[in-house]
matplotlib code that plots the C-alpha trace (Angstrom):
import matplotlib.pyplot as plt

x = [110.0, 111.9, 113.5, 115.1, 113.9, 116.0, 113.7, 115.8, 112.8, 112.8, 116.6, 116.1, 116.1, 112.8, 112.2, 109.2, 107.5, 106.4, 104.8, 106.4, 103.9, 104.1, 107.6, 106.8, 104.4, 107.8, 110.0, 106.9, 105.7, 108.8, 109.4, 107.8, 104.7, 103.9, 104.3, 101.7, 99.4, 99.6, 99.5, 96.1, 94.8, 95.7, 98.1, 101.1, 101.0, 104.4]
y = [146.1, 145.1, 141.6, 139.1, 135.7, 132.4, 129.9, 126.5, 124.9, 127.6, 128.4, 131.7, 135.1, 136.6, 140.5, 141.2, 143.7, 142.3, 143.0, 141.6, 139.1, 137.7, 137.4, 135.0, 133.2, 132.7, 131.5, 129.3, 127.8, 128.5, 130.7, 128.2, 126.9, 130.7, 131.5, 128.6, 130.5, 133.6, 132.4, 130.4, 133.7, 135.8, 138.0, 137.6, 137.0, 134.7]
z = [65.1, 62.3, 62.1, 59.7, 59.7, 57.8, 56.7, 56.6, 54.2, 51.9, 52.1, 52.2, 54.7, 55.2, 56.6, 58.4, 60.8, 63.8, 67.4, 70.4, 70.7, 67.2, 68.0, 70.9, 69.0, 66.5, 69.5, 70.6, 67.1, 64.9, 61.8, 59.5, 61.1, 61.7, 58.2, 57.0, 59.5, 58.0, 54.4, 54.9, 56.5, 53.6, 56.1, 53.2, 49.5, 48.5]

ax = plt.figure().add_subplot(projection="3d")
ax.plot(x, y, z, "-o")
ax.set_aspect("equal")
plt.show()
């Protein structure tokens, strides 16, 4: 699924495809912490 993400920090709306359980691991973590995940694996470029 589709959804759009703001990022307070950034000041900015993000779009991303996610599964249903990433989107847990967002309610869980938060948008930001989840991001900082995925940019030290290399799973997005910006």
């Amino acid at each position: 699924m589709v959804k759009r993400f703001y990022i307070p920090e950034e000041d900015k709306w993000i779009t991303l495809k996610v599964s249903a359980s990433a989107l847990k691991n967002i309610n869980r973590k938060g948008i930001a912490a989840v991001l900082k995940e995925a940019r030290a694996k290399g799973f997005l470029t910006k």
